[in-house]
C-alpha positions in Angstrom: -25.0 83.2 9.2 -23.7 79.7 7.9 -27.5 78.6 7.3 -28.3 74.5 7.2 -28.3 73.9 3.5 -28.7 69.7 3.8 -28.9 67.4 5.7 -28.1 63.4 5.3 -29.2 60.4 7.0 -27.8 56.8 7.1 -27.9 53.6 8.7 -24.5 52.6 9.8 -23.0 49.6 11.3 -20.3 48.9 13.7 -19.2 46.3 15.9 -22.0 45.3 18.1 -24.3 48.3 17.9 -27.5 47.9 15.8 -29.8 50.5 14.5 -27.1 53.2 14.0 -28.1 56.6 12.8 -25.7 58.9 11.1 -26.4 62.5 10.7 -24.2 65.1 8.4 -25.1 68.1 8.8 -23.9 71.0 6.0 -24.4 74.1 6.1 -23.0 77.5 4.1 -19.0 76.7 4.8 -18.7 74.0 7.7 -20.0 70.5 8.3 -20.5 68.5 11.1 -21.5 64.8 11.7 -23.0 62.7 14.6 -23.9 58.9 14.9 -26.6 57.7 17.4 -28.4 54.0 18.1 -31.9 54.7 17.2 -35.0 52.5 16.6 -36.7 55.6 14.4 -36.6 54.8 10.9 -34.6 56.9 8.7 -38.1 57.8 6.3 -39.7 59.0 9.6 -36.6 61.3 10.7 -36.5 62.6 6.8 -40.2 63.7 7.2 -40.5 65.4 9.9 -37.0 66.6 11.2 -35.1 67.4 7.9 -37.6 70.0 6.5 -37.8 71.9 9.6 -34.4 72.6 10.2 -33.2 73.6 6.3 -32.4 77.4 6.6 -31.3 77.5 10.4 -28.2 78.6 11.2 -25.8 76.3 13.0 -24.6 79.1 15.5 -27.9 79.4 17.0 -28.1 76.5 18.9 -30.9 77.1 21.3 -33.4 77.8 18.8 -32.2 74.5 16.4 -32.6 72.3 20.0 -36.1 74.2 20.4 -37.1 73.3 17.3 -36.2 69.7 18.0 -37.9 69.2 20.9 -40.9 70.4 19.6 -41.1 68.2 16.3 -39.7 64.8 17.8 -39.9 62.9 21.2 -37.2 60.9 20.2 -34.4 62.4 22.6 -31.9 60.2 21.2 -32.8 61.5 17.9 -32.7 65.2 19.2 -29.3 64.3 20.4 -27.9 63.0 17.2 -29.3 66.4 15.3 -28.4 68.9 18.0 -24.7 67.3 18.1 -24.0 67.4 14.3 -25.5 71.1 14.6 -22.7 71.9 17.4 -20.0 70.1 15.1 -20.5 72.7 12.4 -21.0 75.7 14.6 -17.6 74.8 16.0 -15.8 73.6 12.7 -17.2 77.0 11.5 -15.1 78.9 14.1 -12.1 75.9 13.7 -12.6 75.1 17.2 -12.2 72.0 19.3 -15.9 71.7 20.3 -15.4 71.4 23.4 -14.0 74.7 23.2 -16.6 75.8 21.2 -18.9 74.3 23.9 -17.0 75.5 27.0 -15.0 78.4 25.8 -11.4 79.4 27.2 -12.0 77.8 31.0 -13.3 74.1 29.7 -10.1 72.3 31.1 -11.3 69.5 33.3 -11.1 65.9 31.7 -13.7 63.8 33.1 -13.3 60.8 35.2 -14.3 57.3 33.6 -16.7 54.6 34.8 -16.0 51.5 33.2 -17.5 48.2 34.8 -18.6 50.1 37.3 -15.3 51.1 38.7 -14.1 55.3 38.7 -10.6 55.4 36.8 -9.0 58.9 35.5 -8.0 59.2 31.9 -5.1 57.3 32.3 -7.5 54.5 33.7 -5.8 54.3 37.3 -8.3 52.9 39.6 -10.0 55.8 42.1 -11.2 54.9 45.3 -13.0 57.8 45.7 -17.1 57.1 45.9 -19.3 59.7 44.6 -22.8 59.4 44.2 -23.4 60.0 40.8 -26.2 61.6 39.3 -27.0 60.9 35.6 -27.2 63.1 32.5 -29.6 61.4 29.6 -29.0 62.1 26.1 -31.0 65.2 24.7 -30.7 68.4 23.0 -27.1 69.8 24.3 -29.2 72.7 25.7 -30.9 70.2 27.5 -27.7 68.4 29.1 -26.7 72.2 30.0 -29.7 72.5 31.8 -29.3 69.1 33.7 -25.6 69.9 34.6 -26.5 73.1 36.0 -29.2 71.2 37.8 -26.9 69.0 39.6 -25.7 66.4 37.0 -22.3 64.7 36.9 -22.3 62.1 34.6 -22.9 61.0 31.0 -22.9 58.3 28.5 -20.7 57.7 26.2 -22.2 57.0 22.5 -20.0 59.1 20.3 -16.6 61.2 20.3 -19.1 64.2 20.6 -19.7 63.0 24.0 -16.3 63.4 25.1 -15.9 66.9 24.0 -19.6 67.7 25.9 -17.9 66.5 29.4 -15.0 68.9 28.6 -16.9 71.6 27.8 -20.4 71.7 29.8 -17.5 70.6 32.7 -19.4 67.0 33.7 -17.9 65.1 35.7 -18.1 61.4 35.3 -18.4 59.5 31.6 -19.6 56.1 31.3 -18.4 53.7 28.8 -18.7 49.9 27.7 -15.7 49.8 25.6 -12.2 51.2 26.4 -11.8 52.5 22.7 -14.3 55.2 23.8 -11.7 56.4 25.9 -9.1 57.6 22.9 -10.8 61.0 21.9 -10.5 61.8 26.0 -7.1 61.5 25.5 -6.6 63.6 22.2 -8.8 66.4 24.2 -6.1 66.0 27.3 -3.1 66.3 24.7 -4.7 69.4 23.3 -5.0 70.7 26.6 -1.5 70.1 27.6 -0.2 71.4 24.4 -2.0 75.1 25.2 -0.7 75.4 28.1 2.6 74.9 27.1 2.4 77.7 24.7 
């Protein structure tokens, strides 16, 4: 059932982002960690989140993202808890996530928009315009439900992210730094790698 046994949270810091919230997520035999700019404080996330999701199981992911949206209105916070969730589901199974995510057809690498411009993942210029209709940050059963409602694009605030375009099939991912771009290209290796096989 690979049940949540613990959960950690930190404050982390990186290179111009403040207020950085880790999250490690353990449960029976897999892990999986996710990082997210929050202004909660860490006691306030340890109160109420922690306790309610000791004893879920990572592979039920609906019920984990229902139980977040319930407890917290924070959906950065829900974001951060429901990724790290999805991490150990899919390290559980010793899948990609976006795999995990998107199963055997998730095969499209999203386009980039950086500074406003639409590059592939190579970061050649597009000239193609497309209206572009943004995805914010929740539960992943959330995002699912805005893709299937229309929307194309996402932004980037952790590798997760990357894997989440592959996988829920999105479009368009935003980013401020071109280092964001480098798990993109790992996913598009992988890709080409299977279907050389």
């Amino acid at each position: 059932m690979e049940i949540i046994e613990d959960i950690f949270v930190r404050k982390v810091y990186k290179k111009n982002k403040k207020n950085l919230l880790e999250v490690d997520i353990f449960s029976t035999g897999s892990y999986g960690k996710s990082s997210i700019v929050s202004e909660w404080s860490i006691d306030d996330i340890i109160e109420v989140v922690l306790p309610e999701l000791i004893g879920f199981s990572v592979l039920e992911q609906k019920p984990i993202d229902s139980i977040l949206e319930e407890i917290t209105d924070h959906p950065e916070v829900r974001f951060a808890f429901s990724m790290a969730s999805a991490k150990a589901a899919s390290n559980f199974y010793g899948l990609p996530l976006y795999q995990y995510l998107g199963g055997i057809f998730a095969r499209d690498i999203p386009k980039i928009i950086y500074k406003d411009k639409v590059y592939d993942h190579e970061m050649n210029l597009l000239k193609n315009n497309t209206e572009l209709n943004p995805i914010p940050l929740d539960t992943l059963s959330r995002i699912k439900i805005e893709r299937e409602r229309g929307g194309n694009a996402i932004k980037y605030v952790e590798d997760g992210v990357c894997h989440l375009a592959v996988g829920f099939n999105i479009g368009y991912i935003k980013i401020e730094d071109m280092a964001e771009i480098n798990e993109l290209l790992r996913i598009h290796e992988d890709l080409n790698r299977m279907e050389e096989i």
